[in-house]
N, C-alpha and C positions, 0 to 999 in steps of 0.2 A: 401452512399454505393450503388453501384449497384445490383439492385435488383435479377441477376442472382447468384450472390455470397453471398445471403444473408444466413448467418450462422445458423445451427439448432441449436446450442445452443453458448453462448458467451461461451469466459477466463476470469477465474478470477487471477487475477494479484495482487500478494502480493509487495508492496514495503516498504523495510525495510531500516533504516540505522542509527548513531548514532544521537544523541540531536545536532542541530547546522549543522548539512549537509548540509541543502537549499532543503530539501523533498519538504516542500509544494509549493517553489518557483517553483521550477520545475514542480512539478502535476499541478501547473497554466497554464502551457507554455505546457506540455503536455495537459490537456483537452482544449486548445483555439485552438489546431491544427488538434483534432481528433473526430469525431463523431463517433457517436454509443458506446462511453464510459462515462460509470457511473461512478461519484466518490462513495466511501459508507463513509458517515460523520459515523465515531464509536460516541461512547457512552463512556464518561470521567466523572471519580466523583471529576478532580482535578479543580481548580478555573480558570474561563475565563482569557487568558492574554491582555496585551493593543492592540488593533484592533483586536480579537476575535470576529468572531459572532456566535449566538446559532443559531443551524441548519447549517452551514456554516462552521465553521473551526472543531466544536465536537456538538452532544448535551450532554449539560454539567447537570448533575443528581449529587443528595445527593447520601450517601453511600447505606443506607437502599433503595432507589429504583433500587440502583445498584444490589445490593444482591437479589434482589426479582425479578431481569431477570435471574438471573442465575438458583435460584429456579424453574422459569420457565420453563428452556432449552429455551430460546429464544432467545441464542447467537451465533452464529460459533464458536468463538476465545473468550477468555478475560483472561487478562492477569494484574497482580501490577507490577506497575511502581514506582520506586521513591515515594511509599504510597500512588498509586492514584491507580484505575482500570481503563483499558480500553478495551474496549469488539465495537464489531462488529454481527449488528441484522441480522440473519439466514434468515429473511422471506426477509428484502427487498432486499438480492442481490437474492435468489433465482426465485426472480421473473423476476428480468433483466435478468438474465441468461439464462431463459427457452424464452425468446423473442430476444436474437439472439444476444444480447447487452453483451459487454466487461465489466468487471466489474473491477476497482481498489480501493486496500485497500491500506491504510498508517496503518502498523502497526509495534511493536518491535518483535525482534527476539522469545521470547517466543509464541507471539502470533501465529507469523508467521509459527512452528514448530508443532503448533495442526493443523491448517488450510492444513499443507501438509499431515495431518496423516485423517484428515476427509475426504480432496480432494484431492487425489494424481494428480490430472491435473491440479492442478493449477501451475501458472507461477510466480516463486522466485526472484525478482531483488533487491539485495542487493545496496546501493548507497553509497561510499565512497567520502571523501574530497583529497585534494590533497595529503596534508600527515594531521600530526595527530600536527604540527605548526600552519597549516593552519583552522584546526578545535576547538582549540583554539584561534585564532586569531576571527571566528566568533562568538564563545561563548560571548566572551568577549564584542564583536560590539554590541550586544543586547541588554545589560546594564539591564537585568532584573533578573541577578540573580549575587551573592557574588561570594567570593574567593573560599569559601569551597563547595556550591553547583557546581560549573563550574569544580572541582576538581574532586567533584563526578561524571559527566559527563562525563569528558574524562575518570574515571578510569570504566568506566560502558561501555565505547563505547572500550576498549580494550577488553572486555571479550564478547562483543556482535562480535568483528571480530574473536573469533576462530567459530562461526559457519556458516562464509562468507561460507567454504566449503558444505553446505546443502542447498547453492540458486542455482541455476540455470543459471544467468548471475551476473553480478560483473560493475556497471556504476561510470566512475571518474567524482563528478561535478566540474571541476574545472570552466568551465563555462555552462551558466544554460542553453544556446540554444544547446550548444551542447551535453550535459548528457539527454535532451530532444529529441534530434534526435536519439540519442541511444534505448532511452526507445520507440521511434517509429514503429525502424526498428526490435526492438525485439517483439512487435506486428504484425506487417507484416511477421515475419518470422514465425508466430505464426500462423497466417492465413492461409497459405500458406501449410502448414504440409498434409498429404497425408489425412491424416485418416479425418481433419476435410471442404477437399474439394472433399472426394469419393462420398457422391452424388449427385454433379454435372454432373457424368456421368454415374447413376443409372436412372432407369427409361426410358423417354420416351428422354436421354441426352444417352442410352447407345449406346455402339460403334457396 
């Protein structure tokens, strides 16, 4: 980043979308393109899946150490999923934040609904599949879960799209470089916004 535009404080970027979207394919393809962006691994009490790493895709915790952050207050967001928590730690995105760095969260629509009630500036991108054939179609290609889980999935991912209307922008993956170029330019358009490029021409920049 060019050090004249360098931000007094980052976005944080919530991305939401149903089980089977291609989120994290995409978060790949987005952080390989963009500096000065933080993923934030949340905190899951559900069991690693095949190619899972700890610290890398979740860090993955028992219940009772789940429940003893929350005791805490050491979380932004956390949220039960399908019987599992997932929660997101308060201290380390606020410290990217405060150092000028963008921050992205993977998280579900509950979570996503406190995080805009704590941060009202935070940035909402919902991520849809092409249709809801198509999203089963990938449930299915994973081979890691039955009939009746995958059921539950799609009937979980219809009630998480009536709150598409409380994001912010709305991305189709139908493919993943280009729901990644989307998620870019809604960044840059983020950057860009008046209020967080006014003091570049405060100071010893003014007119």
């Amino acid at each position: 980043m060019n050090p004249a535009k360098k931000k007094k404080k980052g976005h944080l970027i919530v991305l939401s979308g149903p089980s089977g979207v291609g989120k994290s394919t995409v978060i790949s393809e987005v952080l390989g393109l963009r500096d000065e962006l933080y993923f934030s691994v949340s905190y899951t009490t559900r069991s690693p899946r095949a190619g899972e790493e700890e610290g890398v895709s979740y860090h993955f915790v028992d219940r009772p150490a789940f429940e003893t952050m929350i005791a805490n207050d050491e979380l932004l967001e956390y949220a039960e999923y399908v019987d599992h928590y997932y929660g997101t730690s308060l201290r380390a995105i606020q410290e990217k934040l405060d150092q000028g760095i963008d921050v992205l969260l993977d998280i579900e629509v509950q979570g996503a609904s406190k995080v805009r009630k704590k941060c009202p500036d935070a940035v909402l991108i919902f991520i849809i599949p092409p249709s809801f054939e198509e999203l089963s179609r990938r449930l299915h290609g994973r081979h890691t879960d039955d009939e009746e889980v995958i059921a539950g999935r799609l009937a979980k991912a219809r009630e998480e799209y009536k709150q598409i209307k409380n994001y912010d922008y709305l991305v189709v993956n139908d493919k993943v470089s280009r729901a990644a170029a989307e998620i870019l330019a809604i960044l840059t358009a983020e950057d860009c916004r008046t209020e967080h490029r006014i003091h570049l021409i405060e100071g010893d920049n003014a007119l």
